[in-house]
C-alpha atoms as one frame of an Amber mdcrd trajectory, in Angstrom:
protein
 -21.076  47.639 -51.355 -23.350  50.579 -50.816 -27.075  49.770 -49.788 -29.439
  50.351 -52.297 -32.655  52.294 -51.742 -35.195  49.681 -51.883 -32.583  47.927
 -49.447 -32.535  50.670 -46.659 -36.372  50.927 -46.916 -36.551  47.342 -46.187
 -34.009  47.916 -43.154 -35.899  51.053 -42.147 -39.301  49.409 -41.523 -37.735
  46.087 -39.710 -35.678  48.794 -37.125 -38.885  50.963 -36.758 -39.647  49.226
 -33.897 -36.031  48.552 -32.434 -34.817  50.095 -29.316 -31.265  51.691 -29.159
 -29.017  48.923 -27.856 -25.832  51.243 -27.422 -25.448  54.659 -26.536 -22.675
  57.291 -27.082 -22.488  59.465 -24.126 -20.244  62.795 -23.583 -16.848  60.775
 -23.554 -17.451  59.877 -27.293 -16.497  56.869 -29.161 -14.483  55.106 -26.438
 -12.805  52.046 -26.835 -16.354  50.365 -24.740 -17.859  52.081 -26.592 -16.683
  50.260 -29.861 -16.643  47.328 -28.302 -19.966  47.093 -27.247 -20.977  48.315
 -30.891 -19.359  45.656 -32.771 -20.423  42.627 -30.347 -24.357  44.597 -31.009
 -23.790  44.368 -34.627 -22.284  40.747 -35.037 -25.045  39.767 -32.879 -28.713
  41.779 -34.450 -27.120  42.990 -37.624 -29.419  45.881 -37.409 -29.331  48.379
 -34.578 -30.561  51.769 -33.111 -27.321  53.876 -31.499 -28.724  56.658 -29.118
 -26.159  59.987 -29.390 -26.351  61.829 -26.183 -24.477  64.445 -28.440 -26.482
  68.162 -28.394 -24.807  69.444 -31.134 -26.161  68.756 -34.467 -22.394  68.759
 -36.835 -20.907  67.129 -33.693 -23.697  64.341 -34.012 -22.992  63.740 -37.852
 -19.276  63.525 -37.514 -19.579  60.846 -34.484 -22.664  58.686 -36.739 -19.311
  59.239 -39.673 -16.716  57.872 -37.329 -18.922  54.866 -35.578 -19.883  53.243
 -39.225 -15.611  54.101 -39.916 -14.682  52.373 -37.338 -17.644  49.605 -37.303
 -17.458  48.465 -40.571 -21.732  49.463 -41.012 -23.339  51.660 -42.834 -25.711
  54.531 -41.617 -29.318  53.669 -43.108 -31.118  56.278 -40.939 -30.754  59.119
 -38.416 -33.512  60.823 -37.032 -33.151  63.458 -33.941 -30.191  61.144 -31.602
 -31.243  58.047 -32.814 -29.428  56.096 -35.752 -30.424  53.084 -37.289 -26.882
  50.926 -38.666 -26.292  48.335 -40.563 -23.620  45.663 -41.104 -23.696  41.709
 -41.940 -22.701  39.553 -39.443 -19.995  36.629 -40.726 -22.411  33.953 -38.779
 -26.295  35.051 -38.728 -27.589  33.599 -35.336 -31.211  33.000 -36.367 -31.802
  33.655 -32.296 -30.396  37.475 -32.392 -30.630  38.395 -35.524 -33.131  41.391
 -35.928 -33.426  40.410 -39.995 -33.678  36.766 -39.238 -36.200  36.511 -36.731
């Protein structure tokens, strides 16, 4: 189910202050890569990916393919930075960035 708007602007204002907690380098999505992501995500829910991608279509069709492959949903991307999305089965009160 898609986010909704008032939804995202909630998410926007708790990640404001997040710092990226994986980063896509010039070997792309690897399969680290996706690993890392989806342990990130179970864990906060709500995380900042850093691209280390230059160009601008390249960077839109990776942010694409990581919430494909991730099961999350893209709720902003400013410059390299994007903030995702995606509910965690269990919520650990402890990691969770929307819990805490």
């Amino acid at each position: 189910m898609p986010l909704t708007a008032d939804r995202k602007k909630a998410l926007r204002t708790l990640g404001h202050n997040l710092k990226p907690v994986v980063t896509v380098a010039g070997k792309g999505l690897t399969e680290g890569v996706l690993e890392e992501l989806n342990r990130a995500l179970e864990d906060h829910e709500l995380i900042k990916v850093k691209l280390a991608v230059t160009d601008r279509e390249l960077r839109h069709r990776v942010i694409g393919e990581l919430c494909e492959k991730s099961g999350a949903e893209l709720v902003q991307e400013i410059g390299k930075i994007a903030l995702i999305y995606r509910a965690a089965e269990k919520p650990d009160a402890r990691l969770s960035n929307l819990l805490r």
